[in-house]
C-alpha positions as CSV (number, residue, x, y, z in Angstrom):
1,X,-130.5,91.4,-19.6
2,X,-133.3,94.3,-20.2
3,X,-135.8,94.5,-17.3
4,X,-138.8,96.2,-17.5
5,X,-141.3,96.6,-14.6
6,X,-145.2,97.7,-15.9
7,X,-148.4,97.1,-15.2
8,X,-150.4,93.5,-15.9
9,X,-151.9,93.5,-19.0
10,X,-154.9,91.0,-20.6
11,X,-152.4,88.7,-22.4
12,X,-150.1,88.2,-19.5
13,X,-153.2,85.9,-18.2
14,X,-151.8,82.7,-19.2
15,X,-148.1,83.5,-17.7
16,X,-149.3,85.0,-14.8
17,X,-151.4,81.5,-14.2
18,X,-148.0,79.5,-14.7
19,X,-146.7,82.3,-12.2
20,X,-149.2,82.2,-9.5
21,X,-149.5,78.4,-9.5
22,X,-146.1,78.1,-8.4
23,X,-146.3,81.0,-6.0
24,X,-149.0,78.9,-4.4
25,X,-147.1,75.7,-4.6
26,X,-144.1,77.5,-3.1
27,X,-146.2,78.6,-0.3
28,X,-147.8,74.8,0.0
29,X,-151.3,76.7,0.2
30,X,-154.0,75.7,-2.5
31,X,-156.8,77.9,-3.5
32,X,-160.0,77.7,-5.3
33,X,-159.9,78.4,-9.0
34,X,-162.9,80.7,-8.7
35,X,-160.7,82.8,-6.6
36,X,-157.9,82.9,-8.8
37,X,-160.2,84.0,-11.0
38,X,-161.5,86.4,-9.6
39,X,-158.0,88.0,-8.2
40,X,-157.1,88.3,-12.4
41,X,-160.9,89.8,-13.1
42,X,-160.0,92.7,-9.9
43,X,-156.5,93.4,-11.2
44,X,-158.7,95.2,-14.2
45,X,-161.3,96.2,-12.4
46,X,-162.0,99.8,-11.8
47,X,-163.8,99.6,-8.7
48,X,-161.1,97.3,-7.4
49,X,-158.0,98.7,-5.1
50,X,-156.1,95.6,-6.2
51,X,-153.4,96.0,-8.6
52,X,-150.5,94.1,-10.5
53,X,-147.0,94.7,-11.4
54,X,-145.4,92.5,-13.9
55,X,-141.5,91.6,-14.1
56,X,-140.4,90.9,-17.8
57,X,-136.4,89.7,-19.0
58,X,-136.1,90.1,-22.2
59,X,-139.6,90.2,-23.0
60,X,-141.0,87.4,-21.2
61,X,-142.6,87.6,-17.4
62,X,-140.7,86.3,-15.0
63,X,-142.5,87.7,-11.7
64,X,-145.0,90.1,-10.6
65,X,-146.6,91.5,-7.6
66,X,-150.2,92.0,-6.6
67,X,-151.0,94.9,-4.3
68,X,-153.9,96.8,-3.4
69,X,-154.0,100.4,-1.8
70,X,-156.3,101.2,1.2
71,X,-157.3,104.4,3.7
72,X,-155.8,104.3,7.1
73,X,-156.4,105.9,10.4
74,X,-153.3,106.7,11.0
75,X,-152.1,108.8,7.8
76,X,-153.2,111.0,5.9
77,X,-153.0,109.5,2.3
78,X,-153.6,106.1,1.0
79,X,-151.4,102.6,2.2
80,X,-149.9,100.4,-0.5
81,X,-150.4,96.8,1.1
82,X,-147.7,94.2,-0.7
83,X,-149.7,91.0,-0.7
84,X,-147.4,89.0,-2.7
85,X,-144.3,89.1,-4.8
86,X,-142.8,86.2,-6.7
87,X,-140.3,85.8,-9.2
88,X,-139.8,82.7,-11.2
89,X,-137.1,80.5,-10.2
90,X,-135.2,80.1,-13.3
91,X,-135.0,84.5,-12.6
92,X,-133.7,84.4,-8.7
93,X,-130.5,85.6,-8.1
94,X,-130.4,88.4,-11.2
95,X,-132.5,91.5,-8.8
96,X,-135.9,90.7,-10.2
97,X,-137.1,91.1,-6.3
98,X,-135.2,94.6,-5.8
99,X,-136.5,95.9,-9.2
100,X,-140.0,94.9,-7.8
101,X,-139.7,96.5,-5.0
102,X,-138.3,99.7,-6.0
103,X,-141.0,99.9,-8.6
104,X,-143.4,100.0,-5.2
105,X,-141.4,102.6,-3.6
106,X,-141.4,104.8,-6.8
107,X,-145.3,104.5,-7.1
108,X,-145.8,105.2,-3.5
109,X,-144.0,108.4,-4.1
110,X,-144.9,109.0,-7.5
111,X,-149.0,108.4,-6.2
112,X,-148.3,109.9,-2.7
113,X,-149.1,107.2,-0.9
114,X,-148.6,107.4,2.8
115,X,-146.5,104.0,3.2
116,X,-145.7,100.3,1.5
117,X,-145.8,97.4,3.7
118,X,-146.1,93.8,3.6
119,X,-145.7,90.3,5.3
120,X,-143.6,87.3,5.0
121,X,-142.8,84.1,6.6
122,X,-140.6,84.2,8.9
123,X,-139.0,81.5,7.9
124,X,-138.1,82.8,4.5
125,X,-134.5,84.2,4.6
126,X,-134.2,84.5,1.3
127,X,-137.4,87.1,1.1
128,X,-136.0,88.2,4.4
129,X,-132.4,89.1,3.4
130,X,-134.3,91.1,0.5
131,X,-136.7,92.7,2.3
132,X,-134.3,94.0,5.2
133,X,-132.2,95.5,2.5
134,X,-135.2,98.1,2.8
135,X,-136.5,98.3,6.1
136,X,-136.2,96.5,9.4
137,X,-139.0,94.6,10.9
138,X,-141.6,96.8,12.8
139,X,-142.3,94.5,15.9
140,X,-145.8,93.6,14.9
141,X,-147.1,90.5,14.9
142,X,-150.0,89.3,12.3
143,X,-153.0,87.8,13.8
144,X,-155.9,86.1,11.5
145,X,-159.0,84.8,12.2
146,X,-160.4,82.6,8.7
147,X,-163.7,82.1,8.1
């Protein structure tokens, strides 16, 4: 099994769709087309701080993250926020997640970014069991208000 971890590219669009549809499905959230439209149009964007990782096997995608990087009052350099990592289900189990992740933690270092954090249910032990492996949980709690 080759791996390779690199950033999204235009023709990945049609995968990434497949992807992100059953990210969303996973999550038992819908969301407006326009908006998933316009999350693809900011991955490419310039102005945008949002950015995508792709997972491939063998040559075809099997998972991906979306991130974005921000100022904060509290470093010196930028934050890398995580807002969501998926890997297909037919790819669980084989270290799709890890490889992911330590693609994050090598761009943080390699970009100097300050830190690289992220959310999850709480309820997701599998995430969970994953995302411990790095780091244990801060304490905080997330509050949001939608509008």
């Amino acid at each position: 099994m080759t791996v390779v971890i690199r950033d999204a590219r235009p023709e990945d669009e049609t995968r990434w769709r497949e992807l992100w549809a059953d990210y969303l499905a996973f999550y038992g959230v819908g969301i407006a087309p326009d908006i998933t439209d316009k999350t693809w149009r900011r991955v490419f964007d310039p102005a945008s701080a949002i950015f995508m990782r792709i997972a491939e096997v063998d040559g075809e995608v099997k998972g991906f993250t979306l991130c974005l990087t921000h100022e904060g009052t509290w470093v010196r350099a930028p934050d890398c926020y995580l807002e969501d990592l998926f890997v297909a289900e037919s790819a669980r189990g084989r270290g799709l997640g890890r490889a992911l992740l330590d693609d994050l933690v090598a761009l943080c270092k390699k970009n100097g970014w300050a830190r690289l954090y992220w959310h999850t249910e709480e309820s997701n032990s599998t995430a969970r069991k994953l995302y411990d492996s790095y780091v244990e949980s801060d304490g905080h709690i997330r509050y949001r208000i939608n509008f």
